[in-house]
Backbone bond lengths (Angstrom), bond angles and torsions (degrees), N, CA, C in turn:
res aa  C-N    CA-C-N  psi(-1)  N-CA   C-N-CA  omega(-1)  CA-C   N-CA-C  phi
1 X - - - 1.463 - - 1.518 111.23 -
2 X 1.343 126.51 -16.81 1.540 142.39 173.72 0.993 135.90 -127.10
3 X 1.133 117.10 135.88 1.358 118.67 -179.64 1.636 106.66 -76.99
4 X 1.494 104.95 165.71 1.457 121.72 178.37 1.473 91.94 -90.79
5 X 1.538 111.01 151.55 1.551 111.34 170.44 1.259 99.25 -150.80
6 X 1.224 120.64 116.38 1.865 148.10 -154.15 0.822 92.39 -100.49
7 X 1.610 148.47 -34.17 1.569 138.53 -141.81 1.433 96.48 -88.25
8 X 1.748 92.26 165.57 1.023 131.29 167.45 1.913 133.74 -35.55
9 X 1.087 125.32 84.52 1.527 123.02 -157.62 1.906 97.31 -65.53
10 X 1.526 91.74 134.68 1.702 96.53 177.39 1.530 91.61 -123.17
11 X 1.298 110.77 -167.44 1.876 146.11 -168.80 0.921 107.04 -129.67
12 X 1.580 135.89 -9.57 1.521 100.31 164.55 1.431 139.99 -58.29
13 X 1.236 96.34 -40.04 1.928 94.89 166.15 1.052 127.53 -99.11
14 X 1.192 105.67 -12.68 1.762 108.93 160.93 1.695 122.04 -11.12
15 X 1.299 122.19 -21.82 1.311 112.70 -176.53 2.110 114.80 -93.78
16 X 1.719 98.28 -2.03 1.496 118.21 -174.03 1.696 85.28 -73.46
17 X 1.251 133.85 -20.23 1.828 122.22 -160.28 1.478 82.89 -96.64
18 X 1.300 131.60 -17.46 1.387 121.57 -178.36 1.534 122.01 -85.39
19 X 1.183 110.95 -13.46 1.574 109.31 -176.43 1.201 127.51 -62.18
20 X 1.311 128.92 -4.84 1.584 133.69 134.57 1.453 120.06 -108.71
21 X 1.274 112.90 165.53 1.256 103.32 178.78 1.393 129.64 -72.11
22 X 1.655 117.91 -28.34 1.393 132.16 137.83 1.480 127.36 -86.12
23 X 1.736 97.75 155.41 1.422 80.86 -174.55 2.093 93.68 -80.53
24 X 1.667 90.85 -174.25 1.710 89.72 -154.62 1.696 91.63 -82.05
25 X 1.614 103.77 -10.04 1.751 102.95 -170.02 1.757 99.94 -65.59
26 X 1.062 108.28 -42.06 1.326 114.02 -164.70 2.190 112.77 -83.79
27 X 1.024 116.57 -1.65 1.215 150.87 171.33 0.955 127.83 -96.43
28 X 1.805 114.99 -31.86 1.939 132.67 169.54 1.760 90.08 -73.78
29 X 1.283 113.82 -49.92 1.687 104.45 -160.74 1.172 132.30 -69.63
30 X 1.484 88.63 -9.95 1.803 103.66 179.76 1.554 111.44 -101.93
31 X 1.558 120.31 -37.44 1.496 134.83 156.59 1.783 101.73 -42.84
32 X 0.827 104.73 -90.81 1.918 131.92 -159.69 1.086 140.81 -156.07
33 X 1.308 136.99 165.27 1.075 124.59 -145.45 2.166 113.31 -96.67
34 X 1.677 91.41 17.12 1.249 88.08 170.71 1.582 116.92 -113.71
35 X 1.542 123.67 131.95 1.483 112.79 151.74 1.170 135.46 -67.64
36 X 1.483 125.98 141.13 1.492 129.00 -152.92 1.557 95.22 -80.19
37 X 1.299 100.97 144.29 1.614 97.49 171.73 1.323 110.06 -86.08
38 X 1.670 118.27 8.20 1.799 75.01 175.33 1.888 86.26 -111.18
39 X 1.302 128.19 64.11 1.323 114.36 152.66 1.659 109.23 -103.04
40 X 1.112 132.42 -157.77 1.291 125.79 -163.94 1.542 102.20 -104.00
41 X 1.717 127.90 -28.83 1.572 111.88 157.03 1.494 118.23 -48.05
42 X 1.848 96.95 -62.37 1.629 98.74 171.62 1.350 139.17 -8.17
43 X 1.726 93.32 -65.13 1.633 94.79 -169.18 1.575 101.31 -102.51
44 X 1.216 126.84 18.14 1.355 101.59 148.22 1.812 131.21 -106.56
45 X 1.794 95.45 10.03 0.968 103.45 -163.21 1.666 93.98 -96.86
46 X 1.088 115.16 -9.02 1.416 125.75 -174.72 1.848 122.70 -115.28
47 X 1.661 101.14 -59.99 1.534 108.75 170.65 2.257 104.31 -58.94
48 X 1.589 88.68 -49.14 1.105 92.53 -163.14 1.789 125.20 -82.64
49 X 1.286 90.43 0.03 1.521 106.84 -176.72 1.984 120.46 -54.69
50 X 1.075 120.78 76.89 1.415 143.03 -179.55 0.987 112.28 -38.87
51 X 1.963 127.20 -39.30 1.382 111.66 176.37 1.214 119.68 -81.00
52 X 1.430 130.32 -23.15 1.126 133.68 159.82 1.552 140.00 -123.58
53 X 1.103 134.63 89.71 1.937 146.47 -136.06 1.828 91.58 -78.97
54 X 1.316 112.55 -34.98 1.645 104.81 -172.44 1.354 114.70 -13.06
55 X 1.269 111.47 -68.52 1.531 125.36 -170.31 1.501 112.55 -59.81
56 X 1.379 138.02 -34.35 1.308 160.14 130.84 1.704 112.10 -10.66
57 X 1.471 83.25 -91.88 2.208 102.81 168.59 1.508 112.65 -24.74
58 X 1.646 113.10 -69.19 1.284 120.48 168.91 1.486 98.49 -39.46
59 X 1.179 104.95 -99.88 1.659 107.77 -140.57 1.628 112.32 -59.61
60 X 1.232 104.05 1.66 1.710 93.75 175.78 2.005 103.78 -89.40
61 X 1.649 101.78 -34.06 1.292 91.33 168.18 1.581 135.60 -83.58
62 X 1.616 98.96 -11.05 1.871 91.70 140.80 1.308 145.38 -58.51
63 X 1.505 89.95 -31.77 1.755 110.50 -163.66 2.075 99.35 -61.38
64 X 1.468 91.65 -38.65 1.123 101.09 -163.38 1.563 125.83 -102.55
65 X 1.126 103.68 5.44 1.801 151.03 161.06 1.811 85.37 58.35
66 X 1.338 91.58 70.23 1.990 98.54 175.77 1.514 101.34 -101.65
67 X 1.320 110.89 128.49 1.490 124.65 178.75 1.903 112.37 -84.33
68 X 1.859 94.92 15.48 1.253 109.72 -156.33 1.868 97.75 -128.02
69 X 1.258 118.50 101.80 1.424 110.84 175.08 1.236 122.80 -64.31
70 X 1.626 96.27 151.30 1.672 88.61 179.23 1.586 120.60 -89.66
71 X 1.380 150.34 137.49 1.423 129.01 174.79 1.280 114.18 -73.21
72 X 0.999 108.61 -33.98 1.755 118.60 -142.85 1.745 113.09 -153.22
73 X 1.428 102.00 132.70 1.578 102.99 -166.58 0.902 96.11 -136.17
74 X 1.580 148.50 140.68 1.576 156.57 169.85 1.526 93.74 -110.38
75 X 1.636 122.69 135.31 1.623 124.73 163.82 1.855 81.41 -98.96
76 X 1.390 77.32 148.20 1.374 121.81 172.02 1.747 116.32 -98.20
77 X 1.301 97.03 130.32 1.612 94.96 169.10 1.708 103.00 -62.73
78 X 1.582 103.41 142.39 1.655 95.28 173.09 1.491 104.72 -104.38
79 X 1.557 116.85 124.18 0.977 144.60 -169.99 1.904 110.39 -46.23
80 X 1.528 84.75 -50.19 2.007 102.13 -179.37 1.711 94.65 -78.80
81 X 1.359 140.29 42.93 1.514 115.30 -163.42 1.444 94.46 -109.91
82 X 1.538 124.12 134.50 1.256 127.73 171.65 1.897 107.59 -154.01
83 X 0.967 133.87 122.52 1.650 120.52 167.13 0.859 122.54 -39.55
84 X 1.248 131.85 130.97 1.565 138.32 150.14 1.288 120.41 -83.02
85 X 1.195 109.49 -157.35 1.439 122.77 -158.58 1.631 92.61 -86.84
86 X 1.156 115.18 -56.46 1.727 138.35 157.94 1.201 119.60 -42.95
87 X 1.171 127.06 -8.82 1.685 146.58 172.27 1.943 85.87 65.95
88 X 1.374 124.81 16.89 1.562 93.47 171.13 1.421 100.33 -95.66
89 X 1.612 97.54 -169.66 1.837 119.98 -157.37 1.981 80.43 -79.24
90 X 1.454 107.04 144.67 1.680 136.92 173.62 1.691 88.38 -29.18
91 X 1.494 111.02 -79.31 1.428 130.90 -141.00 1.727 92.79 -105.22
92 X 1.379 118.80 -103.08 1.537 124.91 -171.56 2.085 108.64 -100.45
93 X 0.774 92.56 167.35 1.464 96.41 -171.76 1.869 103.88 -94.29
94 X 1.366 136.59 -51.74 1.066 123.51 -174.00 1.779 88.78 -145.37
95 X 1.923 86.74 146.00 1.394 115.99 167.41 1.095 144.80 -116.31
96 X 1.631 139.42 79.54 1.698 107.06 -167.52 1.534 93.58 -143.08
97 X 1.304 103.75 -162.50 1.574 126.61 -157.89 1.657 96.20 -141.42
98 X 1.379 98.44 144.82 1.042 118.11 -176.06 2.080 121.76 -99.60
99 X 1.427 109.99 175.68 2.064 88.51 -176.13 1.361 106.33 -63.88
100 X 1.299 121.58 -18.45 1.813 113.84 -169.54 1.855 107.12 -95.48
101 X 1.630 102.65 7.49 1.773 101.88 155.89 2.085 89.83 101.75
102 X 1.760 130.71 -14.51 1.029 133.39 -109.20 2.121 66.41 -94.09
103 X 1.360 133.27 175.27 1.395 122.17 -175.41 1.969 84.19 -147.80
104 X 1.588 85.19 147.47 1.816 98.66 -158.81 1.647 88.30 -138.71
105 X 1.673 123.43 116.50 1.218 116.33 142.81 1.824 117.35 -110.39
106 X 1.327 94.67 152.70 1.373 101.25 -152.43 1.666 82.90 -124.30
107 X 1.081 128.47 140.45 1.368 175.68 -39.93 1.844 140.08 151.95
108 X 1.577 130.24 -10.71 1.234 107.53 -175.29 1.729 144.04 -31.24
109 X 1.153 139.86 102.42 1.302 116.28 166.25 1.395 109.93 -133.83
110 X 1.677 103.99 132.21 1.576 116.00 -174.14 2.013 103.71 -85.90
111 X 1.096 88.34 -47.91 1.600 91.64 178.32 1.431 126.49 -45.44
112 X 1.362 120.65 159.88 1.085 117.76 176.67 1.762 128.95 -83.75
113 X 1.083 126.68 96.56 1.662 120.91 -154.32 1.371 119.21 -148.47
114 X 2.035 105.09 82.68 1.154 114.20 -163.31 1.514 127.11 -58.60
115 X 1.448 92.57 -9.91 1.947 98.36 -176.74 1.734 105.45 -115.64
116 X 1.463 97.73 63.11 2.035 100.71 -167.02 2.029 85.96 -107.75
117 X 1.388 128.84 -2.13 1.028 116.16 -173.53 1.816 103.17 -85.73
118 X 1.747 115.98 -28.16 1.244 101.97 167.73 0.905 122.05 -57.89
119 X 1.784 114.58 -46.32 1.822 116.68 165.76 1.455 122.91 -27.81
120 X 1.096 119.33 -46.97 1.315 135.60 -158.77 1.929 89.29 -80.98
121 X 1.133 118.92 -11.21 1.532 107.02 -161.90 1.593 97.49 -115.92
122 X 1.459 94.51 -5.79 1.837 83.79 -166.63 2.054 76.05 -100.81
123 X 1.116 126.28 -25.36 1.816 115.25 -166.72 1.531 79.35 -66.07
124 X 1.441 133.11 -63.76 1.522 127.28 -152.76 1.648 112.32 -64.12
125 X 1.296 115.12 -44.50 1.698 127.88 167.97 1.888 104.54 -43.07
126 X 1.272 113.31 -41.35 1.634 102.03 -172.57 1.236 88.86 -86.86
127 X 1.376 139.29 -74.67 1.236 124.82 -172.69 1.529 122.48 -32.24
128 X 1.587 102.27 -25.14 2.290 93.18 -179.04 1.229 95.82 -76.62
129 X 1.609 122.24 -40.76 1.642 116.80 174.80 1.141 125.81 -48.60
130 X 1.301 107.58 -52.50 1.714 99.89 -175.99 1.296 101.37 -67.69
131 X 1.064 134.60 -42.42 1.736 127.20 -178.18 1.513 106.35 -39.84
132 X 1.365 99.86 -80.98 1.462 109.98 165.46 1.689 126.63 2.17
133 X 1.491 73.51 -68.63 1.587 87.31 -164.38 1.693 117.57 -88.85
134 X 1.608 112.84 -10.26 1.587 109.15 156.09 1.118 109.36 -83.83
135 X 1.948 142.95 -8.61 1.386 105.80 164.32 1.583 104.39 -116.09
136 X 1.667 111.86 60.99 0.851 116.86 140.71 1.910 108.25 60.80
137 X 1.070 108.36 52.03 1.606 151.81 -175.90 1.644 79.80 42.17
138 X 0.969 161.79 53.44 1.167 143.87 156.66 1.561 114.38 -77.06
139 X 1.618 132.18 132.03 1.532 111.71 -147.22 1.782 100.29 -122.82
140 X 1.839 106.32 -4.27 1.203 111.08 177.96 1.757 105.16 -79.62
141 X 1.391 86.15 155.76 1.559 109.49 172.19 1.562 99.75 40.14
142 X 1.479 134.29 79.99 1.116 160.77 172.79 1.207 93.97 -82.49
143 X 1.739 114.67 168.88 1.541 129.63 170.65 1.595 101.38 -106.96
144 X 1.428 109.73 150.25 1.002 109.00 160.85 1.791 133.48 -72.07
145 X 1.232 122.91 149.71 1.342 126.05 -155.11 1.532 82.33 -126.13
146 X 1.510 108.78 148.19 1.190 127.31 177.73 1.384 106.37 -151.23
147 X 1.618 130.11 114.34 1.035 113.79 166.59 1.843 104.64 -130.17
148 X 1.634 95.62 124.51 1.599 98.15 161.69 1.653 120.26 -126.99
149 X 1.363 85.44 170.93 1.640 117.85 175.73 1.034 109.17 -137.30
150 X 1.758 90.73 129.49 1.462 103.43 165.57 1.897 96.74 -113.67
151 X 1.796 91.05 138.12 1.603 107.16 -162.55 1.722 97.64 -99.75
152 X 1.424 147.38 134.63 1.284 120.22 142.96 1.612 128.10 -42.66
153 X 1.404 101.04 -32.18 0.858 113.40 -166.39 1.804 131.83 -102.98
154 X 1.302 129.00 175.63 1.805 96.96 -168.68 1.446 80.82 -134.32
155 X 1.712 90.04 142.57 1.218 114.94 -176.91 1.980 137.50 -122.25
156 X 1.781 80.25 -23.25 1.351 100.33 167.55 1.479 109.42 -85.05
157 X 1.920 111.28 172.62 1.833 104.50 -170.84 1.827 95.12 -88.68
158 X 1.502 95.96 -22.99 1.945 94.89 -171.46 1.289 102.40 -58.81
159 X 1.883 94.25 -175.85 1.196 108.03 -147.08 2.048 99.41 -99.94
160 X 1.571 83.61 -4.53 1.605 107.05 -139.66 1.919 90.25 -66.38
161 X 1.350 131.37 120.68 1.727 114.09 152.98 1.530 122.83 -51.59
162 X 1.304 112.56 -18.65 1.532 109.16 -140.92 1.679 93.45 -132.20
163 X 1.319 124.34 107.56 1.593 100.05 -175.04 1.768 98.87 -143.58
164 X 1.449 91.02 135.53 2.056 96.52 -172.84 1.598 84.20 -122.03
165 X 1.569 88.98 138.08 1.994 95.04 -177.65 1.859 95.65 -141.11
166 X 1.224 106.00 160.90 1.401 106.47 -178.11 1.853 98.01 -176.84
167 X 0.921 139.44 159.88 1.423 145.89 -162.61 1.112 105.13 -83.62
168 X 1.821 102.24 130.88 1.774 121.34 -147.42 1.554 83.56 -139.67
169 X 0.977 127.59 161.75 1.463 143.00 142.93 1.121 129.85 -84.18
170 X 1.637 136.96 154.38 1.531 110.04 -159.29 1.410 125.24 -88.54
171 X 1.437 119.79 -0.16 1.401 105.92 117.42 1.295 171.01 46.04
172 X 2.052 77.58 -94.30 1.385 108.61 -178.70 1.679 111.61 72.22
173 X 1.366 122.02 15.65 1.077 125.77 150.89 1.510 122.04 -60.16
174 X 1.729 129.13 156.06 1.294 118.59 -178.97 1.354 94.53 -84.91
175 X 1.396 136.86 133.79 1.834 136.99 126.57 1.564 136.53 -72.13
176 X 1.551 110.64 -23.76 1.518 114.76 146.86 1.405 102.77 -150.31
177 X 1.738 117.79 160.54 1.099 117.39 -177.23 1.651 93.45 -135.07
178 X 1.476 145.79 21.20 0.910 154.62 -161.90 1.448 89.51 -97.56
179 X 1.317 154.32 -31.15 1.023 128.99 -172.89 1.721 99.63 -134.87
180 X 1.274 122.39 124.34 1.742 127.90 -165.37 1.459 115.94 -136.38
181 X 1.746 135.13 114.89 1.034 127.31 -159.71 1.517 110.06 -113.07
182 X 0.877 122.40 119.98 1.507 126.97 -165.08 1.396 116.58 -93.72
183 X 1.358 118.35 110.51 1.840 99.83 -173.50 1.630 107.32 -120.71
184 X 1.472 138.39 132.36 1.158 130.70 -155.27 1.954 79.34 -133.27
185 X 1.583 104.45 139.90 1.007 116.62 -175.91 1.304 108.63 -105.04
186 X 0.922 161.41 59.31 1.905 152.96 -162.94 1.383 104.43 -46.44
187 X 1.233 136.72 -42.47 1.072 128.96 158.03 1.796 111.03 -17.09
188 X 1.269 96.99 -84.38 1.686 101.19 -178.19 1.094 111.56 -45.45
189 X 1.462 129.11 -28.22 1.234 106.99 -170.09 1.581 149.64 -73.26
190 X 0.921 125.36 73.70 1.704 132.49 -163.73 1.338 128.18 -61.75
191 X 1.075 112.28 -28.31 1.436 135.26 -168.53 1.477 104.83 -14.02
192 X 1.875 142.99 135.69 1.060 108.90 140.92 1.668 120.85 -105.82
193 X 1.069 129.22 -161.79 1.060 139.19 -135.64 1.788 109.81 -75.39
194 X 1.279 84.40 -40.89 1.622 113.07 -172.36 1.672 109.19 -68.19
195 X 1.595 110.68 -23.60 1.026 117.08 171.10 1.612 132.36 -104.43
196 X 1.355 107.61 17.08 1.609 118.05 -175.38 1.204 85.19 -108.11
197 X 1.327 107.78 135.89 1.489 140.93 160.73 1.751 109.41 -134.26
198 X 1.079 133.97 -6.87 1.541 121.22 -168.34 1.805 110.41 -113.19
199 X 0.889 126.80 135.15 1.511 133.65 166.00 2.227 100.48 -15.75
200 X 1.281 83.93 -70.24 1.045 108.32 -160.50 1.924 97.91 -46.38
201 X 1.073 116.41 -62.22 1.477 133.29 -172.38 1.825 92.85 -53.15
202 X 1.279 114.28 -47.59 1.193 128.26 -167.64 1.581 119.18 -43.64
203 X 1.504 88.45 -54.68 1.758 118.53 166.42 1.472 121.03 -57.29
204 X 1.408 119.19 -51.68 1.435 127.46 178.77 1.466 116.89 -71.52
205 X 1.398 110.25 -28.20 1.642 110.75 155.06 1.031 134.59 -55.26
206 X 1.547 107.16 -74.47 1.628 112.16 135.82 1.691 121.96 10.02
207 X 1.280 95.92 -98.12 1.557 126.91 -175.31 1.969 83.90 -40.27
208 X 1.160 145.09 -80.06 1.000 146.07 -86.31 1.986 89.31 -128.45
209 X 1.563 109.11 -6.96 1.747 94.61 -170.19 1.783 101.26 -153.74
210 X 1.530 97.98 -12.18 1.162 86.60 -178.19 1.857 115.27 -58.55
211 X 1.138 116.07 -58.74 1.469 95.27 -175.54 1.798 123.59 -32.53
212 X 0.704 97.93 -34.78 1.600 98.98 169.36 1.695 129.48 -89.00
213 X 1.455 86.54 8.58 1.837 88.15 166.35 1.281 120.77 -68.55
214 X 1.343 116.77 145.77 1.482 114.05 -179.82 1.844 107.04 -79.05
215 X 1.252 103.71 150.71 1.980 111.99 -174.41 1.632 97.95 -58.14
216 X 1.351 121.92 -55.74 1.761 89.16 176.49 1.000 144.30 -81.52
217 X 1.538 124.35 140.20 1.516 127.52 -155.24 1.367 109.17 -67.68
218 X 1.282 109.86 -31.84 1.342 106.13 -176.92 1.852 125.99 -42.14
219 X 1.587 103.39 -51.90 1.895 111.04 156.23 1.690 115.84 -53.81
220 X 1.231 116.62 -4.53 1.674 115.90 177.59 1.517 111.98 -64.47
221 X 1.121 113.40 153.07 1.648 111.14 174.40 2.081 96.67 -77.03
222 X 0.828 98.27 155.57 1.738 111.35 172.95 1.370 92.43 -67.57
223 X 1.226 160.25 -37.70 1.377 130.37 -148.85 2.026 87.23 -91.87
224 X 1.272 127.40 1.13 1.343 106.13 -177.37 1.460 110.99 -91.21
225 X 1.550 99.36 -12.22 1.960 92.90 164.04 1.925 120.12 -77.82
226 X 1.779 98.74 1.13 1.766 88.64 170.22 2.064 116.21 -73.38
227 X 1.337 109.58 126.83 1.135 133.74 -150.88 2.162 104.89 -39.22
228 X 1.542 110.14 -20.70 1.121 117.47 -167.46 1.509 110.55 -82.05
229 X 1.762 99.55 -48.24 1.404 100.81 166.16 1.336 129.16 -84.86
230 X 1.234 132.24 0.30 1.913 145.40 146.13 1.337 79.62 -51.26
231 X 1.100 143.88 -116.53 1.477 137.44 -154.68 0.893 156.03 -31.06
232 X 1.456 93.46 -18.32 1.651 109.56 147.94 1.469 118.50 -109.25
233 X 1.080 124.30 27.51 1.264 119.38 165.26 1.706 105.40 -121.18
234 X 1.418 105.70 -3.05 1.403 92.12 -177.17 1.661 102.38 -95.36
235 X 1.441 100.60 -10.45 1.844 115.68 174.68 1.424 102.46 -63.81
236 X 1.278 135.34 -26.64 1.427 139.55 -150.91 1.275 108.90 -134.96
237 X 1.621 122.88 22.79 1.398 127.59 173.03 1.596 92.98 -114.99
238 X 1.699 98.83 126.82 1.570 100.62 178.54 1.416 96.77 -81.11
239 X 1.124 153.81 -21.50 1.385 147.16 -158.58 1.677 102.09 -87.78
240 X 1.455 117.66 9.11 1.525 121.30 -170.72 1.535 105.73 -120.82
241 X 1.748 121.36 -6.63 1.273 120.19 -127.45 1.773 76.53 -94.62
242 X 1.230 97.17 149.90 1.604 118.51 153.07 1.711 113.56 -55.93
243 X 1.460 118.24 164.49 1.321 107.10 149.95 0.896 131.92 -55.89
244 X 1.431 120.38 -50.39 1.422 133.23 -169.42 1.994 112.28 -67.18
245 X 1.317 92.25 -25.83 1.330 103.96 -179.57 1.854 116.52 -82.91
246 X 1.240 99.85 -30.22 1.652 110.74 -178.23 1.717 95.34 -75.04
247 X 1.459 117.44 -41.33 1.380 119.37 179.15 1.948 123.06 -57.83
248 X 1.379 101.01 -45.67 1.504 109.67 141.43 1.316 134.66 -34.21
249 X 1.293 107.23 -49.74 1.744 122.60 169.46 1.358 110.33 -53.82
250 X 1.704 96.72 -80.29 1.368 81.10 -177.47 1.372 138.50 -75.61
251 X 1.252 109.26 -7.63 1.751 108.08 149.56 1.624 120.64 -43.43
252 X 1.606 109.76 -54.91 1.862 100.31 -174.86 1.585 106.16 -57.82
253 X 1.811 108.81 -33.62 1.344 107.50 -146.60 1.995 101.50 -73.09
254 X 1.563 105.83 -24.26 1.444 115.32 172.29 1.609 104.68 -67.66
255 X 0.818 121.90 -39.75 1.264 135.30 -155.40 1.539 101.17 -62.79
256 X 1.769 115.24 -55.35 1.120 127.11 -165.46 1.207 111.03 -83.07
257 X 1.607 116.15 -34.39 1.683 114.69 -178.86 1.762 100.69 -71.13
258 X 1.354 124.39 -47.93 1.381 91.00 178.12 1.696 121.08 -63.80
259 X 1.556 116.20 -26.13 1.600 98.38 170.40 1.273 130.12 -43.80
260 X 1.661 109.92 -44.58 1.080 125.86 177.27 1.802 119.93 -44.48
261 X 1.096 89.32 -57.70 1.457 114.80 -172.56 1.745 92.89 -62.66
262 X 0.921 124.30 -57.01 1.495 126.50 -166.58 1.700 109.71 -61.36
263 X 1.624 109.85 -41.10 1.050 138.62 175.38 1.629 112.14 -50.05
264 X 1.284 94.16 -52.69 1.855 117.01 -175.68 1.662 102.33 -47.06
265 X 1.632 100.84 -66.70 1.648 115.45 -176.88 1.811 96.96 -56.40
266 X 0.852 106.86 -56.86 1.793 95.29 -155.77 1.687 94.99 -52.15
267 X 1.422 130.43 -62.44 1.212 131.63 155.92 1.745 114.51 2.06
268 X 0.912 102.20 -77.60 1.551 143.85 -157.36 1.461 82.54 -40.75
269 X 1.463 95.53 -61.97 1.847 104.99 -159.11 1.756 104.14 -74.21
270 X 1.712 119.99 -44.24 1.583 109.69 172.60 1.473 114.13 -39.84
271 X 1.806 119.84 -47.22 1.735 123.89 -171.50 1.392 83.06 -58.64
272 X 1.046 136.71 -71.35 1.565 125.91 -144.05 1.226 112.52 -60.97
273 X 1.438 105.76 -34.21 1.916 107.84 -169.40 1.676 101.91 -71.65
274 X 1.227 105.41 -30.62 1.552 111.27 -139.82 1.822 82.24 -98.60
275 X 1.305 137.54 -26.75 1.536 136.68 163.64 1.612 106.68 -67.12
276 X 1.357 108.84 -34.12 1.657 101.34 175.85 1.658 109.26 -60.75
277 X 0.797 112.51 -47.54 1.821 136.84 176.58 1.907 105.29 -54.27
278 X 1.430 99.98 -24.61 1.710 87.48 176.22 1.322 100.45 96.67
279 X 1.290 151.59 22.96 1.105 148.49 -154.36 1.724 101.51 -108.83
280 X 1.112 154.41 -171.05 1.279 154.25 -140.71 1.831 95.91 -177.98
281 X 1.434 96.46 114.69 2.023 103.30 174.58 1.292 98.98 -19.61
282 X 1.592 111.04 -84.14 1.785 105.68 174.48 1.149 141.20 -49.44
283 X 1.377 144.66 2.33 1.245 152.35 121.70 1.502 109.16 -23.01
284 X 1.767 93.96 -75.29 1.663 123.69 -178.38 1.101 93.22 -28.14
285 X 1.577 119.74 -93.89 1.632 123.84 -172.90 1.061 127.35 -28.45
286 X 1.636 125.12 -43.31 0.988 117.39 -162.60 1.642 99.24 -93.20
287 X 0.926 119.15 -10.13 1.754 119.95 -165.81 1.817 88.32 -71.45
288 X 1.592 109.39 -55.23 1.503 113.83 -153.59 1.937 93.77 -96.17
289 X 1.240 114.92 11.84 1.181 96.35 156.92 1.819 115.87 74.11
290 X 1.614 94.74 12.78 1.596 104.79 -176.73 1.967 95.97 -101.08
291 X 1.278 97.89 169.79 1.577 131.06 140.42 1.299 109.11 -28.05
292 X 1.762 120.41 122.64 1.687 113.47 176.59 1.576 98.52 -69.30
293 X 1.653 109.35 -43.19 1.136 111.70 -177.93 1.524 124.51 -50.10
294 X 1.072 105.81 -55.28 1.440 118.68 -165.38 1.905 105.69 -59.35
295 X 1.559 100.33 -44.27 1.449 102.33 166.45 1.795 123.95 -53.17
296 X 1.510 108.52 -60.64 1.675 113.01 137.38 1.511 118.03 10.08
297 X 1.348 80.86 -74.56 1.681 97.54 -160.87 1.682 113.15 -70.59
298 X 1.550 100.09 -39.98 1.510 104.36 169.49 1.306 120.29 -59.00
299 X 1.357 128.36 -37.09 1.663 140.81 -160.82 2.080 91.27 -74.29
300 X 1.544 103.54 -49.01 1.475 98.45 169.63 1.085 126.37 -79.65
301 X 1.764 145.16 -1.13 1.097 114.87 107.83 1.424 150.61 -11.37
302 X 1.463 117.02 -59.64 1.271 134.97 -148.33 1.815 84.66 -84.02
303 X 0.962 110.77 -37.45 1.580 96.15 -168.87 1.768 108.87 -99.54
304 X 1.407 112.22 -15.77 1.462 108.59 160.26 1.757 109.56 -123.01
305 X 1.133 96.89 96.92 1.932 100.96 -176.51 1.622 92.12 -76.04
């Protein structure tokens, strides 16, 4: 179900293992017996799951509210892919193309990171290039580009969870629709149960409570016996896991507590430098792009270890 990844561990995202104070692996085991899909086992055990795309197909053609199923999905090696500190992918987390050629990068981020929509523009900008430039600049009959993120966190001022944008005129007419960025906030999302009816809603619930479902199905909402989401929830029940698959586990789950931990100290030392300097918690936060709270929370560390 995974690939091996040999490379080189960097720090640039190193601060995505920080967006709670635990990681969520270590937080699923003490809750219940499911892992959340949006941690970084999660979604590759589900988005990224190779022997079987069902769960994939669906939710990319919610994401993208296509009245048009998908058959067929190829993952793509991701070009930017290296481990981090967070054990996620360098740049985007999963890549592929669909039977009509159409190319989809997909997105986790737990952290808080009000400027992730340029992100989202620089993953889709290389992808129009490289297109581009394997058929040899030719600019007719292009594929469509889709790139989303799903944020824990909310970043836009609307009200909207669910937002697909692509170049409009003011208007608000379309001028191209060849390239469309999809950003889903979970934050916003409230929905209860009684009121989801759509794929799409279906998924963000999902995404957004399963770790805290209780083990009998019977308390499940009915839409988790439709055949796409059984399959990813049976990917994310440790009481189902293979050996080989529990061994996976606890590989990410090592993986992430020392980021964390490593994460904590480097932290540790910016509050201190950056309070010698006269700086204000909220400064702090906002400079590094964290949680006021979570910074808060670090500074009381620092003075009760």
């Amino acid at each position: 179900m995974f690939r091996n990844r040999d490379s080189v561990a960097t720090s640039n995202h190193a601060r995505k293992a920080m967006a709670e104070h635990r990681p969520a692996y270590l937080r699923c085991m003490e809750q219940g017996p499911f892992i959340p899909l949006t941690s970084d086992y999660g979604f590759k055990a589900t988005f990224g799951n190779e022997t079987n795309t069902l769960f994939l197909r669906t939710a990319l053609q919610a994401l993208i509210k296509s009245p048009v199923p998908i058959r067929n999905v190829q993952l793509e090696k991701n070009a930017f892919e290296a481990l981090t500190l967070d054990s996620r992918s360098g740049i985007f987390d999963l890549a592929c193309t669909d039977e009509l050629g159409n190319h989809f990068i997909v997105e986790m981020q737990l952290a808080h990171t009000p400027h992730f929509v340029q992100r989202m523009k620089f993953y889709a900008l290389h992808k129009f290039n490289t297109v581009v430039e394997r058929g040899r600049f030719e600019y007719a009959n292009l594929p469509r580009i889709y790139c989303i993120a799903v944020l824990e966190k909310s970043i836009l001022p609307t009200a909207n969870y669910h937002t697909l944008a692509n170049l409009r005129d003011e208007q608000g007419e379309p001028v191209d629709e060849q390239m469309t960025l999809v950003l889903v906030e979970l934050a916003k999302f409230e929905k209860p149960v009684a009121a989801i009816t759509t794929d799409l809603d279906k998924l963000l619930y999902t995404m957004k409570t399963l770790h805290n479902a209780p083990a009998d199905p019977i308390q499940w909402p009915k839409f988790w016996n439709e055949e796409w989401l059984q399959r990813a929830i049976d990917e994310l029940n440790t009481r189902k896991m293979t050996p080989e698959e529990r061994f996976q586990f606890a590989r990410y789950t090592a993986i992430n507590a020392e980021a964390v931990n490593a994460e904590r100290a480097r932290l540790h030392g910016i509050i201190q430098r950056s309070l010698q300097k006269g700086l204000t918690l909220k400064e702090i936060a906002e400079i590094h792009e964290l949680d006021l709270d979570y910074v808060q929370e670090l500074h009381t560390s620092l003075n009760n270890p």
